[in-house]
C-alpha positions in Angstrom: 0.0 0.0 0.0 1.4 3.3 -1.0 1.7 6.2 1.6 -0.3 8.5 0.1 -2.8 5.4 0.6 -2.0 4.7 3.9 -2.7 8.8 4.8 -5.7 8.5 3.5 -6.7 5.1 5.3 -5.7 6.8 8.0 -7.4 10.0 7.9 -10.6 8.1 7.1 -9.8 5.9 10.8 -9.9 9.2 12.2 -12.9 10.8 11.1 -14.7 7.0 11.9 -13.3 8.2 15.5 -13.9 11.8 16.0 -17.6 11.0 14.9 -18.1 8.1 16.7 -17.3 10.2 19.6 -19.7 13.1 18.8 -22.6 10.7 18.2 -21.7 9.1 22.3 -21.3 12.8 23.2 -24.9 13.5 22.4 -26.1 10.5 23.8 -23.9 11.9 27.0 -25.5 14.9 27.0 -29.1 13.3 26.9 -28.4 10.0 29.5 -28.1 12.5 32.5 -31.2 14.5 31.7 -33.5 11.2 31.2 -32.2 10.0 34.5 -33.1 13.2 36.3 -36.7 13.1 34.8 -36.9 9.7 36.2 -35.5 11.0 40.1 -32.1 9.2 39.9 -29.7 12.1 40.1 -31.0 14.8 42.3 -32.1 12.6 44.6 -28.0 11.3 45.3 -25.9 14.5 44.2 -26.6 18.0 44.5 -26.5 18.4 40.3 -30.0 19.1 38.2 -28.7 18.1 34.6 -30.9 20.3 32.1 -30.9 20.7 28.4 -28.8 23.7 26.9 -27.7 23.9 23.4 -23.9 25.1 24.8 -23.4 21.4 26.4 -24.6 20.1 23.8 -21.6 21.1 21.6 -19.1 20.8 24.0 -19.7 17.3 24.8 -20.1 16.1 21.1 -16.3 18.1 20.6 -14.7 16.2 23.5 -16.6 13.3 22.9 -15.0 13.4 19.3 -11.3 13.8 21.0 -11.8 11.5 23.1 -13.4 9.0 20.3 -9.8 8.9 18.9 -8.9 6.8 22.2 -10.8 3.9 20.1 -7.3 3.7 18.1 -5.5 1.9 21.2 -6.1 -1.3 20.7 -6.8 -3.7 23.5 -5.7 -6.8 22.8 -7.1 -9.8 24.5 -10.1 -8.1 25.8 -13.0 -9.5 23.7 -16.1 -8.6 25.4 -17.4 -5.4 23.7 -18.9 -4.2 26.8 -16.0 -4.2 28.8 -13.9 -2.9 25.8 -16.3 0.2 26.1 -16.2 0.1 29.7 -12.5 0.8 29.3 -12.6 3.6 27.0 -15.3 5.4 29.1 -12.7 5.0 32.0 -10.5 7.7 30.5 -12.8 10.7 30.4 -14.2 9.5 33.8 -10.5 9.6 35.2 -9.9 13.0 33.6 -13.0 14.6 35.0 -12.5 13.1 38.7 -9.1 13.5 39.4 -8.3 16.6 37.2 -11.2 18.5 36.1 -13.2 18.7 39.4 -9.9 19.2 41.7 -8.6 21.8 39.5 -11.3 23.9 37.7 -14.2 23.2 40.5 -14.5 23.6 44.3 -16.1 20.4 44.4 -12.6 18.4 45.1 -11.1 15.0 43.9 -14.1 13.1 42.5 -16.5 15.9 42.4 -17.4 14.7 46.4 -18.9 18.1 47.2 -21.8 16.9 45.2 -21.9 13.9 47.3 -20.7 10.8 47.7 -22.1 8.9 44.5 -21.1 11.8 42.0 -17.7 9.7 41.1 -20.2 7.0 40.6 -22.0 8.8 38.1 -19.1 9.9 36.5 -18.1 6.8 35.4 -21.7 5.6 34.6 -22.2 8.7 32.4 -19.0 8.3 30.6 -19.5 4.2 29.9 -23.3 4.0 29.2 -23.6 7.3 28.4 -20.8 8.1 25.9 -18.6 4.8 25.3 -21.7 2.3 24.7 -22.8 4.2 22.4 -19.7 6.0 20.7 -17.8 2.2 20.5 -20.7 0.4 19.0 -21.6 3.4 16.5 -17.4 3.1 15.9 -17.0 -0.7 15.7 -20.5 -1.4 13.6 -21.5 1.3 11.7 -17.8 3.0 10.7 -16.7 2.5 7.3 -14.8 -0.6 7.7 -16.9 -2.8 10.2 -15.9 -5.7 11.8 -12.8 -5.5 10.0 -11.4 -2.3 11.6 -8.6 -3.8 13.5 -7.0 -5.1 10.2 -7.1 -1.8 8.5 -6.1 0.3 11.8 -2.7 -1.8 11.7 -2.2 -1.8 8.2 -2.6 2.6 7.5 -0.5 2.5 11.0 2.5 0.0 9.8 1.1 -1.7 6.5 1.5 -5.1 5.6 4.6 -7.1 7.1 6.0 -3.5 8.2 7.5 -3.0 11.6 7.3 0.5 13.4 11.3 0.7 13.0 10.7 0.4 9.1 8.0 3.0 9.0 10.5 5.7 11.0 13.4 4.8 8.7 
């Protein structure tokens, strides 16, 4: 496969990301707001999730950055759940141990919203965003099932090693 081929493989893997991302950032957006209409997150944090058009764009942006996290591979991990589960696991990280401690008087784990927000964290960023974003990325991106072949070959190509692509 030539290079120019293997940009543009590449490029394509990247936009599958990004977009997968923005799709489980709008579901993020909406999963908090259904479960406050049905009493499950006022009733254990002091947070009243609500619809606004500004949230709305932030969290399909980030969700797209954070979408490109889908090209780390995880091996022996089969379970597409638990793969998810995993990517969801970095945002949730981010937001408890460096977004709420540094940009919110809430503290480590957003605890000044009470004791089940890092909890919710986590739930909103794996059922909320990576569900969603990894299935809409592993079954309805343009190379399917097959996405793991083509990831490694527009990364290395066929029978190349990293060492041969830097050289």
């Amino acid at each position: 496969m030539s290079t120019k081929a293997k940009a543009r493989q590449l490029a394509c893997i990247l936009s599958c990301c990004f977009a997968a991302g923005c799709v489980g950032g709008i579901v993020n957006t909406l999963f908090p707001i259904i479960l406050e209409q049905i009493g499950l997150v006022s009733s254990i944090v002091e947070i009243h999730p609500s619809f606004s058009k500004c949230d709305l764009y932030q969290k399909a942006f980030w969700g797209g950055i954070w979408g490109v996290a889908f090209l780390i591979r995880l091996g022996r991990v089969k379970n597409f759940y638990l793969q998810a589960s995993i990517y969801g696991l970095l945002p949730s990280l981010t937001q408890l141990f460096i977004i709420f401690p540094q940009t919110t008087p809430f503290g480590i784990g957003g605890i000044g919203l009470g004791h089940a927000m890092p909890f919710l964290v986590v739930l909103f960023n794996t059922v909320g965003w990576s569900w969603p974003a990894y299935w809409w990325f592993k079954y309805i991106g343009p190379h399917g099932e097959d996405l793991d072949h083509h990831i490694h070959n527009s990364l290395l190509g066929s029978g190349e090693s990293a060492h041969d692509m830097v050289t």
